[in-house]
VMD Tcl script that draws the C-alpha trace (Angstrom):
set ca {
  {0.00 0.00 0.00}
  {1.56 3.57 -1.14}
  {2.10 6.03 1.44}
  {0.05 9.17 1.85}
  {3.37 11.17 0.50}
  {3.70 9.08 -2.48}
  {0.01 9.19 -3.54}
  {0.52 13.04 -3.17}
  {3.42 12.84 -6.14}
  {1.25 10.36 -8.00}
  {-1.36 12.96 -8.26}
  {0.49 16.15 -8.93}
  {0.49 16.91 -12.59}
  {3.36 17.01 -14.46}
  {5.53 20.39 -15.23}
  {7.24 21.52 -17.74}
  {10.62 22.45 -17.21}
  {12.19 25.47 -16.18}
  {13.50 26.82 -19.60}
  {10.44 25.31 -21.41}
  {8.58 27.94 -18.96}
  {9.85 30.60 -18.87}
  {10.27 30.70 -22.84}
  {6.39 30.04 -22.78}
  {6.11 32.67 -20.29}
  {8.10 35.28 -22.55}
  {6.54 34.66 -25.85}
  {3.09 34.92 -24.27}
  {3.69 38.21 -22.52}
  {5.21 39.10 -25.87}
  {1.98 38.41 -28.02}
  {-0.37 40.56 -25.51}
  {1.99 43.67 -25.85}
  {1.84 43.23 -29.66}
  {-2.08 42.57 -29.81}
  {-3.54 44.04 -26.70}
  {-0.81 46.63 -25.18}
  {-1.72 47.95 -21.68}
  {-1.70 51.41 -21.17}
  {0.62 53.10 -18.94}
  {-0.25 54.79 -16.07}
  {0.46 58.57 -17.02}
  {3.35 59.00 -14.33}
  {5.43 55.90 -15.46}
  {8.69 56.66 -15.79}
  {10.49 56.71 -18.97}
  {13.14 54.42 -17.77}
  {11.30 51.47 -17.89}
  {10.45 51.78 -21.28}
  {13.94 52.49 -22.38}
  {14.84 49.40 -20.51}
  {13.37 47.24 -23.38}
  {14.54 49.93 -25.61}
  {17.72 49.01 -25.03}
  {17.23 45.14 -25.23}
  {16.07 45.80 -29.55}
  {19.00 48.26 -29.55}
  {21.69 45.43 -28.76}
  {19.75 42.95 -31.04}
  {20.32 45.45 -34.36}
  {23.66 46.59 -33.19}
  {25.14 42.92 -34.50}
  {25.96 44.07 -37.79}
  {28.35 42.69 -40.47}
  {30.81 45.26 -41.96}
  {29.23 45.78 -45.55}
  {25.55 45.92 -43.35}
  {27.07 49.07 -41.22}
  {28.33 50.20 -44.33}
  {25.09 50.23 -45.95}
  {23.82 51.44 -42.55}
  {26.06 54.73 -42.64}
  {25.16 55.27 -46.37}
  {21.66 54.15 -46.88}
  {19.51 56.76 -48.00}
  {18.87 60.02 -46.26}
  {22.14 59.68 -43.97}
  {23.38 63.07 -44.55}
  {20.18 63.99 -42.11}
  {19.84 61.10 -39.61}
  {24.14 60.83 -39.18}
  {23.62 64.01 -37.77}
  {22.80 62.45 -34.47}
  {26.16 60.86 -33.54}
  {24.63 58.35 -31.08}
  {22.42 57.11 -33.86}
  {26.36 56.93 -35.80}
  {27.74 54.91 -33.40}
  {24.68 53.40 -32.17}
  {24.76 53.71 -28.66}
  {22.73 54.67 -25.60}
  {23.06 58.17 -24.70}
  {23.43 57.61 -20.88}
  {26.51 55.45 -21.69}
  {29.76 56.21 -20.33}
  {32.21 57.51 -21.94}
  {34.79 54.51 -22.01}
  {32.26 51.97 -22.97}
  {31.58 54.87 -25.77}
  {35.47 55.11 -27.13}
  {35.55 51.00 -26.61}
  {32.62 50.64 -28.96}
  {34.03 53.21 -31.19}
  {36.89 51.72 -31.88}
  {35.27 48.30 -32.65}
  {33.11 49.85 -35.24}
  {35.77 52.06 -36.85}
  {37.54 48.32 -37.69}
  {34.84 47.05 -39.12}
  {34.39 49.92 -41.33}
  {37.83 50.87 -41.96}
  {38.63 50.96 -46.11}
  {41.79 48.50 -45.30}
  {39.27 45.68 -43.85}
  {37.07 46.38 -46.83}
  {39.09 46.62 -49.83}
  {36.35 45.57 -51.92}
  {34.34 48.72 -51.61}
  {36.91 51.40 -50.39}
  {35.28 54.31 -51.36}
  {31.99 53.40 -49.44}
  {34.19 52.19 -46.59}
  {35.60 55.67 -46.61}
  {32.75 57.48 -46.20}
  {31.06 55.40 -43.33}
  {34.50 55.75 -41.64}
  {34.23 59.65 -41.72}
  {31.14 59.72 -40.60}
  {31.56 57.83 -37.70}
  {35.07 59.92 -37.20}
  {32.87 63.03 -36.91}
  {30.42 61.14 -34.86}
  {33.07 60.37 -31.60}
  {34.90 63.68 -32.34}
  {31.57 65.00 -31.51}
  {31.31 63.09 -28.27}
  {34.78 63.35 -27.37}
  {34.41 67.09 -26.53}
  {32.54 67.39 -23.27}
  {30.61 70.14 -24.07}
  {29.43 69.13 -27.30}
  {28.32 65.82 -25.43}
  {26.99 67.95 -23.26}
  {24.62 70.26 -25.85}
  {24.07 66.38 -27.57}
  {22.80 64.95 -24.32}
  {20.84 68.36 -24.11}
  {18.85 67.29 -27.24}
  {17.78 63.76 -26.27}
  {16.45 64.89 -23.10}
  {14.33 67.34 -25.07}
  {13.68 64.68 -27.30}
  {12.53 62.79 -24.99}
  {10.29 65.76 -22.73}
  {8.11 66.31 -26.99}
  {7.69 62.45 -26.68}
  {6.22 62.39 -23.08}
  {3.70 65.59 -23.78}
  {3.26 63.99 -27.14}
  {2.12 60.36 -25.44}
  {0.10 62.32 -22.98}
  {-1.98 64.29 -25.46}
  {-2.46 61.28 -27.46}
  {-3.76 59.34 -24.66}
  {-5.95 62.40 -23.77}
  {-7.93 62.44 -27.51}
  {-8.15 58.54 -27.42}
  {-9.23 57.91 -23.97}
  {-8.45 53.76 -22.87}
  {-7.58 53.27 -26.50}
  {-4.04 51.84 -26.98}
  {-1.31 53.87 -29.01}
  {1.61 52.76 -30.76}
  {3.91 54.78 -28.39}
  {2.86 51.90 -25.60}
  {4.69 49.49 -26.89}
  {9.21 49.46 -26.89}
  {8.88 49.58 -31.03}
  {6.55 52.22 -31.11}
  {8.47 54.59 -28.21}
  {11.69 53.70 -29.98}
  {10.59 54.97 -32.99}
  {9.00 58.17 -31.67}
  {12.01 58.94 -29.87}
  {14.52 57.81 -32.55}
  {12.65 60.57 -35.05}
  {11.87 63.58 -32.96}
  {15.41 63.42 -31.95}
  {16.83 63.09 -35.60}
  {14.56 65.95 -36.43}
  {15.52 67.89 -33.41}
  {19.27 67.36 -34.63}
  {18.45 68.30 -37.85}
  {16.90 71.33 -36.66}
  {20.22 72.43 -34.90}
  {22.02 72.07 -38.12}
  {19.96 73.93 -40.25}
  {20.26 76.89 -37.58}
  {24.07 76.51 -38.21}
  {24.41 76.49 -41.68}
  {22.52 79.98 -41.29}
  {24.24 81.13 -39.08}
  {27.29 80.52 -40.58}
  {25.75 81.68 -43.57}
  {24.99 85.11 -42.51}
  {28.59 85.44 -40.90}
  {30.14 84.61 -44.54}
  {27.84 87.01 -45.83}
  {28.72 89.20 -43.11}
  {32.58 88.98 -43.88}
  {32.28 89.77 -47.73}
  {30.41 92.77 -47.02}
  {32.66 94.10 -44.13}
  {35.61 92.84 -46.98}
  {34.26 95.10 -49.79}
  {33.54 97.97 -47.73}
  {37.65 97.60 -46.90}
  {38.35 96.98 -50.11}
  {36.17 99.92 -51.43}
  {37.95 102.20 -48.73}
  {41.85 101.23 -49.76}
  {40.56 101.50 -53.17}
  {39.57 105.51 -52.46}
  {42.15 105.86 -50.40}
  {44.75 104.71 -53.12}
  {43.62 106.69 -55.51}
  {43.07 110.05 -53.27}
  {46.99 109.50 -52.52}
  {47.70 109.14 -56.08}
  {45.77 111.99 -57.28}
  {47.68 114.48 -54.26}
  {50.88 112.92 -55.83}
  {50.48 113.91 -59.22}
  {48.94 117.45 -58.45}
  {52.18 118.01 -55.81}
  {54.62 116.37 -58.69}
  {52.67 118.89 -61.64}
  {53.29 122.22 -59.23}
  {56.12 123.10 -61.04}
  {54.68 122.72 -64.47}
  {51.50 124.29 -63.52}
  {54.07 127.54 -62.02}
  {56.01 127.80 -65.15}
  {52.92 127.37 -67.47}
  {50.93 130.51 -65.94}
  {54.47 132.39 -66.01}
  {54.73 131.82 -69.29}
  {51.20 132.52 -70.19}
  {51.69 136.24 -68.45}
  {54.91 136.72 -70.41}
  {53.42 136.52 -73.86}
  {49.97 138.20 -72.83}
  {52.51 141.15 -71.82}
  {54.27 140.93 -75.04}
  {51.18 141.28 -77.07}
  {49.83 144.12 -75.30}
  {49.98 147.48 -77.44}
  {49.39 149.81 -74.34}
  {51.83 148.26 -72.03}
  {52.87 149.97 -69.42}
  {49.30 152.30 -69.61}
  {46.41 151.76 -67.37}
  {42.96 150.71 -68.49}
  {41.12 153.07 -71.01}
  {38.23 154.86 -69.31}
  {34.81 155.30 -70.70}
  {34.24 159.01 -71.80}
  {30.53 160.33 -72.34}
  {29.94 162.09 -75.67}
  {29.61 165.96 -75.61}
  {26.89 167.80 -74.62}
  {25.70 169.96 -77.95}
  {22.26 172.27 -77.81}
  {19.44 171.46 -79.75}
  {19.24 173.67 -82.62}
  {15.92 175.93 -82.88}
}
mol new
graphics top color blue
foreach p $ca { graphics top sphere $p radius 0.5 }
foreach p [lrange $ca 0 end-1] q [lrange $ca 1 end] { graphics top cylinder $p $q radius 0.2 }
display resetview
């Protein structure tokens, strides 16, 4: 006859193992995010969505050289390199070694002497990502860059907020990591681009600035010159000027038949009577 313990194990049902549950576990809680996502509560944090941000960050970073390549070059590049963690994809908040570490392990695999099949290309993506830690190596551009991602993310967080405002308990794409990535990956590429528009204007208006304020200089040496020249030639022509009226007086003197006399006077005829 079986003991009261051992008709206890007889009965319990069988489970799964541990890895078999928690993988059922994970791809379950996966599929109600994607089909049903819950809304947040409005004060949440944006940590702990970033937190699964970062888990699809590390999953695309695994690139193969000619895919970063294509990465760095791919259409439209010239606006979203601008953001140099988007460059070097990396998390904002990380520190600075793990930054240079990571820099230097993407710069290989981009480097035209690892890809001498497409050097040109590999050129290219290697400048870019050159101008992307250069960037970040100066602490206070890091610092203005950092500046922009928390704005970024204060538009996404008043953006979320006024979305779930019009739709009431509807869900919105910003609930779910994909969705807040990709709101947060654009406002801050447009924010960046924003930036440089201002300075290419700026810089702009200072070129424009320096060829006016460079023909006004030139314009003034020009006068300038040319006043000095023109004194020059009048002190240099003195002389001949002199010796010309001399010898204009000379021969007026010479042809003057009452030389020596004063100027004739005008006489008034004589008075004669009227005859009667």
């Amino acid at each position: 006859m079986a003991s009261p313990t051992q008709e206890t194990i007889k009965n319990e049902p069988s489970l799964p193992s541990s890895s078999n549950s928690e993988q059922s576990t994970t791809n379950t809680t996966i599929k109600k995010e994607l089909i049903n996502p819950i809304i947040k509560p409005e004060d949440e944090t944006f940590e702990q969505f970033y937190s699964e941000v970062k888990a699809i960050e590390k999953r695309d970073s695994v690139l193969t050289p000619e895919q970063q390549i294509n990465r760095l070059l791919r259409p439209g590049a010239t606006y979203f390199n601008l953001n140099p963690f988007e460059v070097l994809q990396i998390d904002p908040a990380t520190p600075f070694e793990e930054l240079a570490k990571h820099y230097r392990k993407l710069s290989m695999l981009v480097h035209p002497d690892k890809n001498p099949t497409m050097t040109d290309r590999a050129s290219l993506a290697f400048e870019a990502i050159n101008k992307a830690y250069k960037i970040l190596e100066d602490e206070k551009e890091r610092k203005k860059c950092l500046e922009v991602v928390e704005e970024a993310r204060e538009r996404v967080d008043k953006m979320i907020q006024e979305k779930r405002a019009k739709y009431k308990n509807q869900p919105i794409e910003e609930d779910t990591p994909d969705g807040l990535k990709k709101a947060l990956w654009s406002v801050t590429c447009k924010l960046f681009a924003d930036i440089e528009r201002l300075r290419v204007r700026e810089e702009s208006n200072k070129a424009e600035e320096r060829k006016r304020k460079a023909e006004e200089t030139t314009d003034r040496e020009e006068r300038t010159k040319l006043r000095k020249e023109w004194d020059k030639n009048y002190e240099e022509s003195r002389e001949t000027r002199v010796n010309s009226w001399k010898s204009f007086q000379t021969v007026a003197k010479a042809k003057d038949p009452v030389k020596g006399k004063g100027p004739a006077l005008f006489k008034p005829p004589k008075y004669k009577p009227e005859g009667r």
